[in-house]
py3Dmol code that shows the C-alpha trace and the ligand (Angstrom):
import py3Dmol

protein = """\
ATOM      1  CA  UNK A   1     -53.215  41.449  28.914  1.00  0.00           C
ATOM      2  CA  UNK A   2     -51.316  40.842  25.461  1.00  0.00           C
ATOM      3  CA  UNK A   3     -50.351  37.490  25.400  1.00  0.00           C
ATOM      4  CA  UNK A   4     -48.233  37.431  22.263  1.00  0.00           C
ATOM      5  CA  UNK A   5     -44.663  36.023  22.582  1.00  0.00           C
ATOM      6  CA  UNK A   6     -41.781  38.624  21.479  1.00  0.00           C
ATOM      7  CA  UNK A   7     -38.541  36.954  20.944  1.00  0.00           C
ATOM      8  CA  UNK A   8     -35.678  38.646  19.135  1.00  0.00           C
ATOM      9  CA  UNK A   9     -34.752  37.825  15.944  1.00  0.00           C
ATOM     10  CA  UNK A  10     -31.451  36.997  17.264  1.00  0.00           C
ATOM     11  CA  UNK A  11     -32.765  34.154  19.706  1.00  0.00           C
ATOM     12  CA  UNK A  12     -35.345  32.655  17.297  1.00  0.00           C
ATOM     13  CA  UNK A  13     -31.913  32.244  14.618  1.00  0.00           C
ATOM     14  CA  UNK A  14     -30.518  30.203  17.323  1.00  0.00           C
ATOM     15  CA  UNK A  15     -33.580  27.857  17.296  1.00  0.00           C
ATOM     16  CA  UNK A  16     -33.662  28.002  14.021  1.00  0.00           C
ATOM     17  CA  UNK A  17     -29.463  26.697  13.757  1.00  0.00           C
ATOM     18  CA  UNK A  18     -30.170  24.115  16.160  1.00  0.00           C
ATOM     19  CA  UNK A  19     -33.486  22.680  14.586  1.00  0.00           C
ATOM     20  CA  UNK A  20     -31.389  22.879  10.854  1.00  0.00           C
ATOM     21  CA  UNK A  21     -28.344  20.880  12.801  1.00  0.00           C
ATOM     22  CA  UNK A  22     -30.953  18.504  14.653  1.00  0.00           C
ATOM     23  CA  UNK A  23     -33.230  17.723  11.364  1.00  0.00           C
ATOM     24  CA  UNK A  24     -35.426  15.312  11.751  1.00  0.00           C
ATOM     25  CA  UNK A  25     -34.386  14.342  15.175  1.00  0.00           C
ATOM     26  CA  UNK A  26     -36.556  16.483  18.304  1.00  0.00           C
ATOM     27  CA  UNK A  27     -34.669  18.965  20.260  1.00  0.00           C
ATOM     28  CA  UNK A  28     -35.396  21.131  22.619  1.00  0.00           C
ATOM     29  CA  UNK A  29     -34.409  24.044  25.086  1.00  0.00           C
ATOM     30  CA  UNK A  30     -35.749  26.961  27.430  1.00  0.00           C
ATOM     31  CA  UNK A  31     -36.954  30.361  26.107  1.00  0.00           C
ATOM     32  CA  UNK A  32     -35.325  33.335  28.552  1.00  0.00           C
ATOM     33  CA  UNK A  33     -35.282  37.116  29.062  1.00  0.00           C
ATOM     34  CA  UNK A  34     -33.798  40.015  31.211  1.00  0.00           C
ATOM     35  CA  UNK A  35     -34.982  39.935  34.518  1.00  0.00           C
ATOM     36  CA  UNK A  36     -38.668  42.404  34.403  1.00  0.00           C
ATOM     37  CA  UNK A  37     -38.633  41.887  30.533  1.00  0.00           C
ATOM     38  CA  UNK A  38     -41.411  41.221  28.768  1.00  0.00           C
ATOM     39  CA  UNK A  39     -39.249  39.765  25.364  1.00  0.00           C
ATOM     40  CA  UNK A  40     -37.065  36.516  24.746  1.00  0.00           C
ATOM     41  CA  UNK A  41     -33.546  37.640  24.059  1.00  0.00           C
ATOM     42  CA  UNK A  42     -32.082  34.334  25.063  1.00  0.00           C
ATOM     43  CA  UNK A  43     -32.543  30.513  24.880  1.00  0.00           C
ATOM     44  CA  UNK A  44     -30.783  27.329  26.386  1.00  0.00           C
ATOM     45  CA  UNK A  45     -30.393  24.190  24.409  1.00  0.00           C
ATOM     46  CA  UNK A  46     -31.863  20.933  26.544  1.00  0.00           C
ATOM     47  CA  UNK A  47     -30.939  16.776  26.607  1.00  0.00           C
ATOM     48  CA  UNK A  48     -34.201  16.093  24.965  1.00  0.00           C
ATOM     49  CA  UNK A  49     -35.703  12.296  24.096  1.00  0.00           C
ATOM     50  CA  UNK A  50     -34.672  12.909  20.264  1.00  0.00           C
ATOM     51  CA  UNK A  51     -37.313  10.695  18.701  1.00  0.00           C
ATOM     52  CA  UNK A  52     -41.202  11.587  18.956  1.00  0.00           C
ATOM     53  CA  UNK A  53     -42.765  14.872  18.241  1.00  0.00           C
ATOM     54  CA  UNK A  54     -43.757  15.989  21.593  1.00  0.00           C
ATOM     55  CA  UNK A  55     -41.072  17.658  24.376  1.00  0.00           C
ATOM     56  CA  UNK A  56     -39.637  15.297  27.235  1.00  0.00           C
ATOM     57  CA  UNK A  57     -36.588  16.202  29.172  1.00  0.00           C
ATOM     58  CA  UNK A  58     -35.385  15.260  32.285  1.00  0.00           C
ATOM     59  CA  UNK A  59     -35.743  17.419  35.274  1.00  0.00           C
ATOM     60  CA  UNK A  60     -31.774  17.360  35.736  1.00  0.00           C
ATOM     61  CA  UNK A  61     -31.516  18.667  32.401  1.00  0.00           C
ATOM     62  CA  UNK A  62     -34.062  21.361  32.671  1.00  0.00           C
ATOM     63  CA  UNK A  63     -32.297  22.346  35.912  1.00  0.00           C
ATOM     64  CA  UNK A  64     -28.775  22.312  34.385  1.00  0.00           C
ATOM     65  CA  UNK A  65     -30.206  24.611  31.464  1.00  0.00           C
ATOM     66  CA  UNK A  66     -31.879  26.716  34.299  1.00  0.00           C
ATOM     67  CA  UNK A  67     -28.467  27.295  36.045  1.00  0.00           C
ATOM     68  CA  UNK A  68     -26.363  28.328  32.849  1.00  0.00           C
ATOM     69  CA  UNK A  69     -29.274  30.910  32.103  1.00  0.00           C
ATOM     70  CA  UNK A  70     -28.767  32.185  35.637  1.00  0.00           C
ATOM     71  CA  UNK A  71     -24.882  32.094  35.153  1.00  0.00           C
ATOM     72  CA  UNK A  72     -25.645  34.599  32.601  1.00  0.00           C
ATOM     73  CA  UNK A  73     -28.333  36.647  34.557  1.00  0.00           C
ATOM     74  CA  UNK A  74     -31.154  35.665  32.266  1.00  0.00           C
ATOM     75  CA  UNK A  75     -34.383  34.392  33.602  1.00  0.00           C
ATOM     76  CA  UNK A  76     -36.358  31.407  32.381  1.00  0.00           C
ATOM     77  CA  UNK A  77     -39.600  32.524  30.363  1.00  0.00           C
ATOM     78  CA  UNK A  78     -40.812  29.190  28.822  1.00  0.00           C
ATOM     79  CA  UNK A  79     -39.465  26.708  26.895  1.00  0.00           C
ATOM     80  CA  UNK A  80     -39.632  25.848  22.958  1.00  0.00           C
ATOM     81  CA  UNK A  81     -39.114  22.568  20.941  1.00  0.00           C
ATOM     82  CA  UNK A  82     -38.707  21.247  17.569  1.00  0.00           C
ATOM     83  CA  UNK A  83     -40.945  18.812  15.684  1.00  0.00           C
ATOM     84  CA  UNK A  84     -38.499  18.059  13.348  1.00  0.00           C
ATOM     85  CA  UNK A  85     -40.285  17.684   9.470  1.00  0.00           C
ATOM     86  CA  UNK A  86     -43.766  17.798  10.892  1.00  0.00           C
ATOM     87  CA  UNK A  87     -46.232  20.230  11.324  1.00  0.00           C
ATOM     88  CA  UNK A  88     -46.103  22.560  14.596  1.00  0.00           C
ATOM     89  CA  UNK A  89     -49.093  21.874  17.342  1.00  0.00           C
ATOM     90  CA  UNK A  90     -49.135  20.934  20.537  1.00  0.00           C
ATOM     91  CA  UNK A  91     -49.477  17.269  21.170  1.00  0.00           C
ATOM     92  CA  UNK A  92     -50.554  15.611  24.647  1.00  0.00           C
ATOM     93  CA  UNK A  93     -47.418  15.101  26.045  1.00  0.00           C
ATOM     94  CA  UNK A  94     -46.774  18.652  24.928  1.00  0.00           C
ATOM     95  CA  UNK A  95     -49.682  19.852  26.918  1.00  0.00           C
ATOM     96  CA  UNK A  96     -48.682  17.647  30.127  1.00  0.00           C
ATOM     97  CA  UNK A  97     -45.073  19.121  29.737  1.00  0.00           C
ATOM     98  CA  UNK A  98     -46.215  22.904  29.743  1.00  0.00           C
ATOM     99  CA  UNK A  99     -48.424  22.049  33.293  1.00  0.00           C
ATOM    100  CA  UNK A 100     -45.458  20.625  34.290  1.00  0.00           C
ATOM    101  CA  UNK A 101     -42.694  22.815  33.353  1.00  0.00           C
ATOM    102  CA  UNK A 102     -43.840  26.443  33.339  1.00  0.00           C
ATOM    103  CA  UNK A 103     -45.883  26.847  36.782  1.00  0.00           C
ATOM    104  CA  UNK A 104     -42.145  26.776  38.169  1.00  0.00           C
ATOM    105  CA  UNK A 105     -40.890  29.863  35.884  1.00  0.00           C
ATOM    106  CA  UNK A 106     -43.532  32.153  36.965  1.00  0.00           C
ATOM    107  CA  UNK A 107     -42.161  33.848  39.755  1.00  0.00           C
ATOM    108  CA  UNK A 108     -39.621  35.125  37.435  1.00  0.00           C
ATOM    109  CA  UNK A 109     -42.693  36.630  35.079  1.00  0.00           C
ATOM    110  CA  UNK A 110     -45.071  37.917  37.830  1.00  0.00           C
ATOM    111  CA  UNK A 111     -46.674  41.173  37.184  1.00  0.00           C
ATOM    112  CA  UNK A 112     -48.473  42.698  40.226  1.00  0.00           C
ATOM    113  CA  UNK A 113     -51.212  45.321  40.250  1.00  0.00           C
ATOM    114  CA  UNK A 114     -49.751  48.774  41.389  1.00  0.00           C
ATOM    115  CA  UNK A 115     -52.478  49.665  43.956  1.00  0.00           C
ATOM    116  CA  UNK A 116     -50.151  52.868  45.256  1.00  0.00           C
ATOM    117  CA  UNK A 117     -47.439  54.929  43.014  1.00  0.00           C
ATOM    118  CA  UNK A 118     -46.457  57.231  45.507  1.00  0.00           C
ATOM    119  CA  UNK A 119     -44.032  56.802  48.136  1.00  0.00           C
ATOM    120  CA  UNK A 120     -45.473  57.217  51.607  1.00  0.00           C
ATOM    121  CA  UNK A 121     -45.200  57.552  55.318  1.00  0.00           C
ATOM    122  CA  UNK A 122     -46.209  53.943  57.197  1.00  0.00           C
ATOM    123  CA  UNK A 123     -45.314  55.238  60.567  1.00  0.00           C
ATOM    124  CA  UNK A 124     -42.903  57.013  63.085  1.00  0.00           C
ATOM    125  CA  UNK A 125     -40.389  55.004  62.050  1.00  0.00           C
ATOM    126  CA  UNK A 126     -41.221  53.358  58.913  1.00  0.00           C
ATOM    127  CA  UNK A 127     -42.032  54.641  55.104  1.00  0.00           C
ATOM    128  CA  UNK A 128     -42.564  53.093  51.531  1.00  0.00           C
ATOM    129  CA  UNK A 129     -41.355  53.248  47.623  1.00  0.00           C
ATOM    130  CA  UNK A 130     -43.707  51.591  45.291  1.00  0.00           C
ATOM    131  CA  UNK A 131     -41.117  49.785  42.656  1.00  0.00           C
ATOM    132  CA  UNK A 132     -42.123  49.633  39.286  1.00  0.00           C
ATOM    133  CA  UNK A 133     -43.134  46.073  39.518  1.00  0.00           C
ATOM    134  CA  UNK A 134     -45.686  46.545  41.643  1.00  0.00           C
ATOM    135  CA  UNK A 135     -43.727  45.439  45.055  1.00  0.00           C
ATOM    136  CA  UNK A 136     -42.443  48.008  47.718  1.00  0.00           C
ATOM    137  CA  UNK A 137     -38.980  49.015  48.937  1.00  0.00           C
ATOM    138  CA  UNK A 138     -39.548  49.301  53.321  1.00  0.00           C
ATOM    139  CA  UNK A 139     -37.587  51.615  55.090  1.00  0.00           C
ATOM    140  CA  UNK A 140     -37.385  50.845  58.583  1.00  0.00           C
ATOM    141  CA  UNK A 141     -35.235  53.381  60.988  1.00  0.00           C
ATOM    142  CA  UNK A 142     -33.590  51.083  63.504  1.00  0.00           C
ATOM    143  CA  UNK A 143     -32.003  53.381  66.394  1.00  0.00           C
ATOM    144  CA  UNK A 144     -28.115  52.335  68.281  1.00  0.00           C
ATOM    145  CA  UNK A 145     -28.284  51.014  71.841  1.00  0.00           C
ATOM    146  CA  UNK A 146     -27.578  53.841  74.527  1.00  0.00           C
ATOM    147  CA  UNK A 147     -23.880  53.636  74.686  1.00  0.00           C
ATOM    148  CA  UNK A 148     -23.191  50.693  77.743  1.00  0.00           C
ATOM    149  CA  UNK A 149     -26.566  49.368  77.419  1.00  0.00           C
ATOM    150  CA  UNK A 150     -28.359  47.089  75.049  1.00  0.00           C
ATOM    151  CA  UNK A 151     -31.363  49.597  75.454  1.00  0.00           C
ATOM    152  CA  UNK A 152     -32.578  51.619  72.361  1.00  0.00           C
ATOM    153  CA  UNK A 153     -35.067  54.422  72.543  1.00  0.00           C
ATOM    154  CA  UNK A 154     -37.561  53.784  69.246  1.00  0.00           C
ATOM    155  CA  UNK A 155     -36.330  56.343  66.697  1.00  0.00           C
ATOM    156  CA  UNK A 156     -38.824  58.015  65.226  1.00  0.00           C
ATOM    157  CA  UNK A 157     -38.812  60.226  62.058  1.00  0.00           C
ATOM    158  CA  UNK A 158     -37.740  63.842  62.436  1.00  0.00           C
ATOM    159  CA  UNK A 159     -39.067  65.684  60.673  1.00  0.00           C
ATOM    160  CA  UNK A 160     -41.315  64.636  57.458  1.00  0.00           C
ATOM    161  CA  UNK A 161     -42.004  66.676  54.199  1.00  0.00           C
ATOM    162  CA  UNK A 162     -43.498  66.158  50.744  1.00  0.00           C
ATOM    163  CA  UNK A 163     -42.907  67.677  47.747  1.00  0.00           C
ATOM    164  CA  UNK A 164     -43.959  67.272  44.037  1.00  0.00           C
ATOM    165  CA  UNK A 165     -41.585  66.107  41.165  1.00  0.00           C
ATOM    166  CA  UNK A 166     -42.105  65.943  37.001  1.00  0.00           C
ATOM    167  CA  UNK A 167     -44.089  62.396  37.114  1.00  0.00           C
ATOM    168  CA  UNK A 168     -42.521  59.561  34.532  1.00  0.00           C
ATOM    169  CA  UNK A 169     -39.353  59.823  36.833  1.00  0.00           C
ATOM    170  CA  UNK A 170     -38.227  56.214  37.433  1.00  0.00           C
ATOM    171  CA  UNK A 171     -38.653  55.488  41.323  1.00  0.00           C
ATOM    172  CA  UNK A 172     -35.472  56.602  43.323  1.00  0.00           C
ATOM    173  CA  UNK A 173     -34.659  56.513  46.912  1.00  0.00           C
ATOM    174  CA  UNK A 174     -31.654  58.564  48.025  1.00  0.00           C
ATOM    175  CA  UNK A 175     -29.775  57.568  51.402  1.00  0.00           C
ATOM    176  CA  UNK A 176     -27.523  60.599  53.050  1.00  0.00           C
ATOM    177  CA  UNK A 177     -26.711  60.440  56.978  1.00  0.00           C
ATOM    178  CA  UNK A 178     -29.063  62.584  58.089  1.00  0.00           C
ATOM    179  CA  UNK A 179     -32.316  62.243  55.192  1.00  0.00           C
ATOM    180  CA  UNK A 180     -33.545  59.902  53.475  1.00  0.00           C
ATOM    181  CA  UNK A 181     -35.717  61.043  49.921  1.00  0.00           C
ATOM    182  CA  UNK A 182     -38.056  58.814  48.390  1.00  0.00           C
ATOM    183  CA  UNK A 183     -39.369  59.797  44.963  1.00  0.00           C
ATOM    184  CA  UNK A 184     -41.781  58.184  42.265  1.00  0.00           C
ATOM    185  CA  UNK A 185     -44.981  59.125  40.765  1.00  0.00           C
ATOM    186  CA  UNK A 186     -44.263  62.985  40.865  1.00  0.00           C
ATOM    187  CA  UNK A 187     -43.860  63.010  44.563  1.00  0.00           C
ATOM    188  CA  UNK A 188     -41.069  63.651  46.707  1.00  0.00           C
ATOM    189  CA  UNK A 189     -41.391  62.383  50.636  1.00  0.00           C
ATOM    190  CA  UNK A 190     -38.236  63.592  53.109  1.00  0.00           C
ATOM    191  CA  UNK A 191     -37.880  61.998  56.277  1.00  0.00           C
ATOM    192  CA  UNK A 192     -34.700  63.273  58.176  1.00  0.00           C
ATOM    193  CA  UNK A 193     -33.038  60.819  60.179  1.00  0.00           C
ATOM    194  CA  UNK A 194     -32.650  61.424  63.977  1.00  0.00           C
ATOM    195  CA  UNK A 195     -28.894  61.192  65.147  1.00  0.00           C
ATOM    196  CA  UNK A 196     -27.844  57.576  66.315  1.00  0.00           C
ATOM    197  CA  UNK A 197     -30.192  56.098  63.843  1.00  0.00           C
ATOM    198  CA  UNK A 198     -29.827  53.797  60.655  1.00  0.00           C
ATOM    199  CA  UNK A 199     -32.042  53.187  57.830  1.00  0.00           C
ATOM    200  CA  UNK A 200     -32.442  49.480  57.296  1.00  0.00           C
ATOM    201  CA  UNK A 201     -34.398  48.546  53.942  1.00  0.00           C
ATOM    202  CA  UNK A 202     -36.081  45.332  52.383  1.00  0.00           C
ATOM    203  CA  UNK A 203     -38.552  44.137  49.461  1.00  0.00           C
ATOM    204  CA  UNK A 204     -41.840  43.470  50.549  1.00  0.00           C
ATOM    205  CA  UNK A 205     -44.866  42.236  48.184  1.00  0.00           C
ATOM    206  CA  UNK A 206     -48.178  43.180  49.769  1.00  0.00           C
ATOM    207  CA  UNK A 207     -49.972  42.396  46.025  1.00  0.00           C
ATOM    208  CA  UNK A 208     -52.648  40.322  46.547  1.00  0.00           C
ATOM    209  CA  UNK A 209     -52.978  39.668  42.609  1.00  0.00           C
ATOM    210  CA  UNK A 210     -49.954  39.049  40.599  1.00  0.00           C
ATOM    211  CA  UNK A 211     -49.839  37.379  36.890  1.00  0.00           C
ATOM    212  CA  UNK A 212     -47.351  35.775  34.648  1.00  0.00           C
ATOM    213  CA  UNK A 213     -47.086  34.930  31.659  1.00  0.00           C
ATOM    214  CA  UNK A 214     -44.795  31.567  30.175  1.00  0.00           C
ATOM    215  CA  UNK A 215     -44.816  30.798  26.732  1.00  0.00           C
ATOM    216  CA  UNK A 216     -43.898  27.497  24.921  1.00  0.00           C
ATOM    217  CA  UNK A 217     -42.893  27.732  21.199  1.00  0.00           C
ATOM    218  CA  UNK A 218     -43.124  25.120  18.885  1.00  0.00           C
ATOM    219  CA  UNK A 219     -40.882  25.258  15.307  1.00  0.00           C
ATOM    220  CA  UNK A 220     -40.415  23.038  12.797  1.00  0.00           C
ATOM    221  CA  UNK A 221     -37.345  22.812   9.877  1.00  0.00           C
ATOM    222  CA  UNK A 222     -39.777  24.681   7.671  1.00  0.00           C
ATOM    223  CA  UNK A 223     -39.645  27.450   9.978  1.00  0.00           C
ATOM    224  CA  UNK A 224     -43.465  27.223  11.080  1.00  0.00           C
ATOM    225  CA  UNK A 225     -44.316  28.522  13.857  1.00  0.00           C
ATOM    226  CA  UNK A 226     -46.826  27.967  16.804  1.00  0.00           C
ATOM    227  CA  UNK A 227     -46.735  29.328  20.139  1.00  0.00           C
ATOM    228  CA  UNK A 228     -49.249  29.092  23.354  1.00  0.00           C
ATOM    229  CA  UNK A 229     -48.797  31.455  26.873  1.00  0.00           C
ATOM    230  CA  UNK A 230     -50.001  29.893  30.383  1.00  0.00           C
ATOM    231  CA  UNK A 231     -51.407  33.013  31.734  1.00  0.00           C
ATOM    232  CA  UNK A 232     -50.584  31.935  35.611  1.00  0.00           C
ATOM    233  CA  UNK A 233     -52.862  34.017  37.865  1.00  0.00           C
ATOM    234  CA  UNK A 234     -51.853  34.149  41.789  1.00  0.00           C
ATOM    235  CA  UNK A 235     -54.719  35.845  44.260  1.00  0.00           C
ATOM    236  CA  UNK A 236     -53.412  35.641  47.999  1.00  0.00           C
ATOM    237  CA  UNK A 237     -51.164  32.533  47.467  1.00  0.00           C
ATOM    238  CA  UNK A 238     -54.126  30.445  44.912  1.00  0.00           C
ATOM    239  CA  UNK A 239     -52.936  30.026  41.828  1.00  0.00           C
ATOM    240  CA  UNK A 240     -54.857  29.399  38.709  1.00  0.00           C
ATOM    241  CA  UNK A 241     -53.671  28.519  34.945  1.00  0.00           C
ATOM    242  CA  UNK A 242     -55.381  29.032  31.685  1.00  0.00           C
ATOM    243  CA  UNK A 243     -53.240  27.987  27.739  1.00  0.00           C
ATOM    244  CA  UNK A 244     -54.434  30.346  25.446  1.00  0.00           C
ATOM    245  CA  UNK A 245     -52.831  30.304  21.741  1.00  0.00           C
ATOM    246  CA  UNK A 246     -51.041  33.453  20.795  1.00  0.00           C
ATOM    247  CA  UNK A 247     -49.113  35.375  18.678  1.00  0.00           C
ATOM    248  CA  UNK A 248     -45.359  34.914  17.477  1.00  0.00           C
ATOM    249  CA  UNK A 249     -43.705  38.165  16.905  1.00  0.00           C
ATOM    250  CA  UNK A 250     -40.224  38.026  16.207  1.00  0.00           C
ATOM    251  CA  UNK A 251     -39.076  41.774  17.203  1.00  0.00           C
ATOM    252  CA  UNK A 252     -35.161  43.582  16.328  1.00  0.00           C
ATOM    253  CA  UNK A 253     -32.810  43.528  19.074  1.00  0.00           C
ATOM    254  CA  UNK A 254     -33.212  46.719  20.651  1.00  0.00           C
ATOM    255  CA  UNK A 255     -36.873  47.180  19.474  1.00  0.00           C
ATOM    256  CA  UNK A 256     -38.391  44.838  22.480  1.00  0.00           C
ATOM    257  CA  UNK A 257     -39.845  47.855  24.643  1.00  0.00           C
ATOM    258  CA  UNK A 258     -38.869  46.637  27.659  1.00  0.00           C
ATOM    259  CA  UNK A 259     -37.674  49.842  28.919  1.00  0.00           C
ATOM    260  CA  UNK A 260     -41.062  50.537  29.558  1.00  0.00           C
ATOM    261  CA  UNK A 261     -41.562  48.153  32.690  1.00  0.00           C
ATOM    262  CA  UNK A 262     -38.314  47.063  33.816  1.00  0.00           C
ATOM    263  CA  UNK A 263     -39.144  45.039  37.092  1.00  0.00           C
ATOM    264  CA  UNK A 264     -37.209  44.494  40.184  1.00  0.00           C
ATOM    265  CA  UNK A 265     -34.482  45.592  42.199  1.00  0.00           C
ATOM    266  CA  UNK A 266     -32.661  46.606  39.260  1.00  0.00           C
ATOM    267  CA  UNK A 267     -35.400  49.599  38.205  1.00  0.00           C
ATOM    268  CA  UNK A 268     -34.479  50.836  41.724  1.00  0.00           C
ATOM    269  CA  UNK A 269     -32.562  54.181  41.308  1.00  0.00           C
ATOM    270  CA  UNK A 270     -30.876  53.806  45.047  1.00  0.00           C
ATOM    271  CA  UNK A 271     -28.168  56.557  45.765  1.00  0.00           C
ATOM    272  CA  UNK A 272     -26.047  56.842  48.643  1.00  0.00           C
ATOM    273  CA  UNK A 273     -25.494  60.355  48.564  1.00  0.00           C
ATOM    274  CA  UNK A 274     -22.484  61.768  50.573  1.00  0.00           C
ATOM    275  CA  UNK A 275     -23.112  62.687  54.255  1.00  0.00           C
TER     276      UNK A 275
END
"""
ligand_1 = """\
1
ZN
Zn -44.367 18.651 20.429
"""
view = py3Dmol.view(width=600, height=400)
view.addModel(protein, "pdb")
view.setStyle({"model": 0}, {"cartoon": {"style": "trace"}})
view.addModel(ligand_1, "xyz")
view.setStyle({"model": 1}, {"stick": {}})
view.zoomTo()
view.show()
């Protein structure tokens, strides 16, 4: 796993305005990307204690700086600080901060381990897309009560084919009244749907390892630059974290490669083609 932290040029020149504007005194904010990106293209400015070099902010604070980053779609990645004239490290309060602080940003981060690319049948009535995050869309066919009755017979696909697509197609699922077509990984599944029956669909995660990465930055008015990542590792709800030091690579906007593994819903190509 690369553990460097990309952040556009654009977001580290905002740092870089506040920390000139703050001088000696510490400030701080949160670092933030796209939802299922990998780079900072964003940052929040905190309330931060503006005296010692090490980062303390109130939990209000962080939560305010949270909210305006959700206002604006952008999740939280990690968070970065200034040490005014002195060098860039991390100091003990630093340290305690990170533990505290970025645990609570990795579900926005998690990568999962894609264990199946192809979408498949579960069952009569149910069938799977693998998203490009590693989770899975459900399809579930949920049949109409029998007019006057509350009764439903169990619907049941029917009729069920599979068919093979150019692979490197971004996962699609394509809803019409009577089929449904699930595609990724160069293979088309078809499920017709029986009369009187709907197609109800949800996100489940069935990963039993996912990983995140958080990253806190530390600058300084020279415009060093230090960074560490808190690789958090989840295995069927245990979580583990290890600091490692890493990399700061300050990437053009448009440049970031996130295209590549674009996460959630979003990646999702769901059509609801005409009946
Ligand atoms: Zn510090």
């Amino acid at each position: 796993m690369n553990t460097a932290l990309k952040i556009t040029a654009g977001a580290m020149r905002q740092i870089d305005a506040v920390v000139r504007v703050a001088d000696l005194a510490e400030c701080m904010g949160l670092l933030g990307s796209e939802p299922g990106g990998d780079t900072v293209t964003s940052i929040e400015v905190l309330r931060a204690r503006a005296t010692a070099a090490s980062a303390e902010a109130s939990p209000l604070a962080v939560k305010r700086a949270a909210d305006a980053m959700a206002a604006r779609a952008i999740v939280p990645r990690g968070i970065w600080h200034s040490h005014g004239r002195l060098d860039v490290f991390h100091s003990g309060t630093d340290i305690a901060t990170i533990h505290r602080l970025l645990p609570t940003m990795a579900m926005h981060g998690y990568v999962r381990d894609l264990s199946t690319a192809a979408p498949a049948v579960e069952g009569r009535d149910t069938a799977v897309l693998p998203m490009s995050d590693g989770r899975l869309m459900l399809f579930t066919l949920v049949s109409e009560p029998i007019p006057g009755t509350d009764l439903s017979e169990p619907a049941t696909w029917t009729r069920v084919s599979v068919d093979y697509a150019p692979t490197g197609a971004e996962p699609s699922a394509e809803l019409s009244a009577k089929s449904l077509r699930l595609m990724s990984a160069g293979v088309i599944v078809l499920l017709e749907v029986p009369p009187c029956a709907a197609v109800e669909r949800r996100i489940v995660d069935r990963a039993t390892m996912r990983q995140a990465r958080l990253f806190s930055l530390v600058v300084n008015t020279r415009r060093h630059r230090y960074a560490q990542c808190l690789v958090v590792t989840d295995v069927d709800g245990d979580t583990t974290t290890k600091l490692v030091d890493c990399e700061v690579e300050v990437v053009n906007e448009g440049q970031s490669g996130d295209m590549d593994h674009q996460a959630g819903e979003q990646s999702l190509e769901w059509v609801l083609a005409p009946a």
